[in-house]
C-alpha positions in Angstrom: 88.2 144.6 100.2 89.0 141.8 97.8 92.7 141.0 99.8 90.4 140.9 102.6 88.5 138.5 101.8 91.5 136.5 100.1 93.1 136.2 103.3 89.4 135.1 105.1 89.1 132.6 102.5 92.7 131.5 103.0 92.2 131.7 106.9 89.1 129.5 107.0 90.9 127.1 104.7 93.9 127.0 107.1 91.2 126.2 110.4 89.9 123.3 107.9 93.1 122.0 107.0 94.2 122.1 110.7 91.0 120.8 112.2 89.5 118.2 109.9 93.1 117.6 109.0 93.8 115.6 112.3 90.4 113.3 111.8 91.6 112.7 108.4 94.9 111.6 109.6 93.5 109.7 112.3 91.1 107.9 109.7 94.6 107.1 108.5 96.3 105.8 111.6 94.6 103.8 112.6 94.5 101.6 110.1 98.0 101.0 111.4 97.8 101.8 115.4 94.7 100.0 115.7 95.0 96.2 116.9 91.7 95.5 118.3 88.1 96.7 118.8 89.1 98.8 122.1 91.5 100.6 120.2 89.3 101.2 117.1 86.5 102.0 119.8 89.1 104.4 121.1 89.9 106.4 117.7 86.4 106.7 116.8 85.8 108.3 120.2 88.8 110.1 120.2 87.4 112.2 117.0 84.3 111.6 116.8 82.6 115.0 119.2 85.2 116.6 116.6 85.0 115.6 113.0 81.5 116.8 111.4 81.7 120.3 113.0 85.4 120.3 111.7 83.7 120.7 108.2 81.4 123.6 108.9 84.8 125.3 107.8 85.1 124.2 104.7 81.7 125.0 103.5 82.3 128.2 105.3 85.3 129.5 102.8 82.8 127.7 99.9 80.2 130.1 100.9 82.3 133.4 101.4 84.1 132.3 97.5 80.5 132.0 96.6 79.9 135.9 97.2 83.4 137.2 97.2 84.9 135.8 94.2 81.8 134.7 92.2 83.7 134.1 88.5 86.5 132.0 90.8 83.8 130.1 92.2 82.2 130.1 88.6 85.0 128.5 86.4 87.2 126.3 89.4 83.3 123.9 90.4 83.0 123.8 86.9 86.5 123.1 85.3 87.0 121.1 88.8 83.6 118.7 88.4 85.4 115.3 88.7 87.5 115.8 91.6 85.2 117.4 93.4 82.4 114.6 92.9 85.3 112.1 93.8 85.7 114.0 97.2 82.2 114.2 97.9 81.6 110.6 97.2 84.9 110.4 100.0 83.4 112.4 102.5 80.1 111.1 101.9 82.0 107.5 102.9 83.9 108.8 105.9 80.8 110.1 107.5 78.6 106.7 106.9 81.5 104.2 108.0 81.8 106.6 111.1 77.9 106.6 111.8 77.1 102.9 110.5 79.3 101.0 112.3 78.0 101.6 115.3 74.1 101.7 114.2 73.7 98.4 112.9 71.8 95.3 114.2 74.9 93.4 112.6 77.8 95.9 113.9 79.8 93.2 114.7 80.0 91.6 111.1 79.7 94.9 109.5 82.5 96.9 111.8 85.6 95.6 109.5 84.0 96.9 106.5 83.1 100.1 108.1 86.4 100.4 109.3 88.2 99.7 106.2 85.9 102.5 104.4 86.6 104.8 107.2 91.0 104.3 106.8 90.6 104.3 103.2 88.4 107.2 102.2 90.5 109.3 104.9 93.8 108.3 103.2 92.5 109.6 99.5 90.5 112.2 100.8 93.7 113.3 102.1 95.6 112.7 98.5 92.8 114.3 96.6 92.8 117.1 98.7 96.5 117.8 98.2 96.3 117.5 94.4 93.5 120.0 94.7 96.1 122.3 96.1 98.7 121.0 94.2 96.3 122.0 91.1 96.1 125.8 92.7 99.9 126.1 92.7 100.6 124.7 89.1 98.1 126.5 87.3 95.2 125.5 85.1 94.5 125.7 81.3 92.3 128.8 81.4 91.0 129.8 78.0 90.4 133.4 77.4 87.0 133.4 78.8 88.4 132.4 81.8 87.0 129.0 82.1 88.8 125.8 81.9 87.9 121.5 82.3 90.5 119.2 83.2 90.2 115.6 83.3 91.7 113.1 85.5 94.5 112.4 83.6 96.0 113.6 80.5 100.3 113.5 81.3 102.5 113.7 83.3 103.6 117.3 82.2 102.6 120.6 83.9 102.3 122.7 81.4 99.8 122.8 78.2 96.3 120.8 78.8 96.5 119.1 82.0 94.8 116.6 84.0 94.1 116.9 87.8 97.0 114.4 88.7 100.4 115.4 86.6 103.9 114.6 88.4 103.7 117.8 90.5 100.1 117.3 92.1 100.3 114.0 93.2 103.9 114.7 95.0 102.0 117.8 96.9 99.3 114.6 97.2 101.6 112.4 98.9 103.0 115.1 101.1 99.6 116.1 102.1 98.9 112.4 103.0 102.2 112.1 104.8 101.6 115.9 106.7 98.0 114.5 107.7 99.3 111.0 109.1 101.4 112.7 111.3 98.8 115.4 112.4 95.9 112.5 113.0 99.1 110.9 114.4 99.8 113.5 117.3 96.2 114.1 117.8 95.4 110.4 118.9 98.8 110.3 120.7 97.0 113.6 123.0 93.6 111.4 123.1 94.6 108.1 124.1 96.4 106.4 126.8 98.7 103.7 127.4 100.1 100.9 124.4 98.1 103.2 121.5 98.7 106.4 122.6 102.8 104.7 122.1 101.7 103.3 119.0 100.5 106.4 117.8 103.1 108.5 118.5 105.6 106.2 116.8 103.2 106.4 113.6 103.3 110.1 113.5 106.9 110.2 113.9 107.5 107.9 111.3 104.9 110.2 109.0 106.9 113.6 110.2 110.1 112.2 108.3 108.2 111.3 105.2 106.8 114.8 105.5 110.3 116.3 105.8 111.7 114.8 102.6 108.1 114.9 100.7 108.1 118.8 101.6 111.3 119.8 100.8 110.9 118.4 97.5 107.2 119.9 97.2 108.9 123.4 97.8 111.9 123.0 95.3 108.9 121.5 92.9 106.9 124.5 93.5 109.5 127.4 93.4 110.4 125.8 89.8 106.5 125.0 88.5 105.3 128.2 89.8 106.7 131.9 88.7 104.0 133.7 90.6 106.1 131.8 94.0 109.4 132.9 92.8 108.4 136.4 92.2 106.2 137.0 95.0 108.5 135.9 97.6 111.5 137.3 95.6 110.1 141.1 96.2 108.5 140.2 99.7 111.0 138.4 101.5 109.2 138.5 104.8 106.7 136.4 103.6 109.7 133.7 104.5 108.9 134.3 108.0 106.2 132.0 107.4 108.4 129.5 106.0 110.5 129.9 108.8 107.4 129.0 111.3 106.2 125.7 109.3 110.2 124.7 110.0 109.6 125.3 113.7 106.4 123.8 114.2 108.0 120.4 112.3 110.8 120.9 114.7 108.5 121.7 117.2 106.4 118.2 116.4 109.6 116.3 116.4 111.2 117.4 119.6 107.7 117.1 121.8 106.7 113.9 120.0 110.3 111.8 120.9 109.9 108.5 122.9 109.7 108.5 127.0 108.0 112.1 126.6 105.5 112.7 129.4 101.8 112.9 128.6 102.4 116.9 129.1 104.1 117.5 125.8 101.3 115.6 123.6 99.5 118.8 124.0 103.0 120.8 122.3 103.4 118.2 119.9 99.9 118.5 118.4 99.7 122.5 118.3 103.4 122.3 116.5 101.6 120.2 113.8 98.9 122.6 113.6 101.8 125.7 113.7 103.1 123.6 110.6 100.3 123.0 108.7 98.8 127.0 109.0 102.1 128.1 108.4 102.6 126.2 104.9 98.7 127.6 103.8 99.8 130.7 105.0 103.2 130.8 102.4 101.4 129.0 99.5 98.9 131.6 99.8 101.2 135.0 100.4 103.5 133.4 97.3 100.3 133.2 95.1 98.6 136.5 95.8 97.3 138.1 93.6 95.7 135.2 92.0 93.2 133.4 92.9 94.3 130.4 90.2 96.9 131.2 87.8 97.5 129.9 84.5 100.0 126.8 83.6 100.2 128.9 79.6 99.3 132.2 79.6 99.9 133.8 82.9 97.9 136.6 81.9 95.1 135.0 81.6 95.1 133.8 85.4 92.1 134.6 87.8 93.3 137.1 90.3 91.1 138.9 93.2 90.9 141.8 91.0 89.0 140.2 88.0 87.4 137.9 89.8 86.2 139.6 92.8 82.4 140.8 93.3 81.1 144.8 92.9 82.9 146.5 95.9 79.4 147.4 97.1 78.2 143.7 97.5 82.0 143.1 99.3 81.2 145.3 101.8 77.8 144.5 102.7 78.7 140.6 102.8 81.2 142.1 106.0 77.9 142.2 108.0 76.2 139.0 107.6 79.8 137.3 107.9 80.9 138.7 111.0 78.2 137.2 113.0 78.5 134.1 111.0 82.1 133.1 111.7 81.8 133.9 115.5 79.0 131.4 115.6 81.5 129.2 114.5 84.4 130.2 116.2 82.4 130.2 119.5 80.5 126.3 118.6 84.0 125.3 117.6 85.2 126.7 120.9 82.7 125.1 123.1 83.0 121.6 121.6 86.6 121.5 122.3 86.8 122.4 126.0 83.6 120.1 126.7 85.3 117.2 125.0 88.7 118.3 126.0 90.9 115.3 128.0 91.7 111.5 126.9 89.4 109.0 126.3 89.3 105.3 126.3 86.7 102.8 125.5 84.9 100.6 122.9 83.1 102.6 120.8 
């Protein structure tokens, strides 16, 4: 039971990413595509049905770590308690900006701020998030209690008493920033019509070559920082199959995405992205397994879904209450999409 609850942690992790991945990365864009208030309008229609149910999903996997993996849940909110204020205080900002800019008796003065918040929380929302991961994938200092605190910033090394940005975790930042550009990218290129819909595909082709360098070096970063990867992969060799599917869906995104396309492959573009971004979860966390979050010294003393895991009794009764659960969400998540499914254009 604990592997399967790993892989519905990892699962609902990969529908976050993927879902409240393309709001991020519109945040982003439009910074950048936006030129005027129609288009602004436009990109805060274009995700905004979308973006607060997106995040049901990540408090889903917090709730089934919660249960599944209580000591995980125990020593990562604890020895994680800076970053994950900083991206609460992020999301806390995305969701006024996106509500206040349109609620105000002064909207008109106020919008610009709004907007700015809105762009700028989404763009380190996006980096923080990535250096979470990037965290996962190095390793912490775990004592032999199993618990652990890093500050922001101690060096620039990966190894001995860290902080949450090092060398390593701010290139799987960047990357994630650059991945999430294109995704919000694609996404407002399959919402939008006419000079924006062109402008956004053009930003999220531009953001699919930084993510092509950025990711190759993340991997050859990772297959050096992390053993676990190395050895994982090394004896499981199919789990490259996975790899070989975040290649296609990059191609995939690149091919669909190419100037003069018709509206038709918007649609191809986008779900490459999301074939991408699944497929790279889906590796980091088959090259990780069995931990949960390794160790940068030790590596015995790393968190795995063994030790970490709740009595086999309570992971089996937690099957029942969850089941239910996620097809609420599958089904709301389902229903929001078609009803809001097509383009949309407009002040906001």
């Amino acid at each position: 039971m604990e592997t399967f609850w790993f892989g519905a942690i990892a699962a609902m992790l990969a529908v976050y990413v993927v879902l409240d991945g393309f709001d991020l990365g519109a945040g982003v864009a439009h910074l950048v595509v936006a030129r005027d208030e129609h288009d602004r309008g436009t990109v805060q229609k274009a995700i905004g049905p979308f973006w607060d149910g997106n995040e049901v999903w990540l408090l889903a996997a917090g709730g089934v770590l919660v249960f599944a993996f209580p000591r995980l849940y125990a020593a990562s909110f604890s020895g994680f308690f800076l970053p994950l204020t900083i991206v609460l205080w992020l999301l806390m900002g995305r969701g006024i900006a996106l509500e206040f800019r349109n609620h105000m008796e002064e909207a008109s003065v106020w919008r610009p701020f709004w907007d700015a918040v809105f762009g700028i929380s989404s763009a380190l929302l996006a980096v923080f998030l990535g250096a979470a991961l990037g965290n996962v994938v190095r390793g912490v200092p775990l004592s032999s209690e199993g618990t652990f605190f890093e500050p922001l910033f101690t060096h620039l090394g990966t190894t001995g008493d860290t902080g949450i940005v090092d060398w390593f975790t701010l290139l799987v930042g960047l990357f994630t920033l650059a991945a999430l550009s294109m995704h919000g990218g694609l996404w407002l290129a399959l919402k939008t019509t006419g000079a924006l819909r062109d402008r956004s595909r053009s930003f999220a082709r531009r953001s699919l070559v930084a993510s092509a360098v950025l990711g190759v070096a993340v991997c050859v970063a990772a297959w050096n920082v992390q053993p676990q990867i190395r050895l994982q992969l090394g004896d499981r060799p199919f789990g490259h199959l996975l790899t070989a599917l975040a290649v296609a869906g990059l191609l995939g995104a690149w091919r669909f995405s190419a100037g003069g396309a018709p509206e038709s492959h918007d649609a191809r573009a986008f779900f490459s992205s999301c074939l991408f971004l699944a497929s790279l979860l889906g590796v980091t966390a088959f090259g990780l397994y069995p931990f949960v979050l390794p160790s940068n010294g030790e590596p015995a003393l790393g968190l795995t879904v063994t030790n970490t895991a709740a009595a086999p009794g309570a992971l089996h009764s937690a099957l029942y209450w969850w089941v239910p659960g996620i097809a609420l969400a599958i089904g709301y998540t389902a229903f929001v999409y078609r009803r809001f499914a097509g383009r949309v254009g407009g002040p906001g």
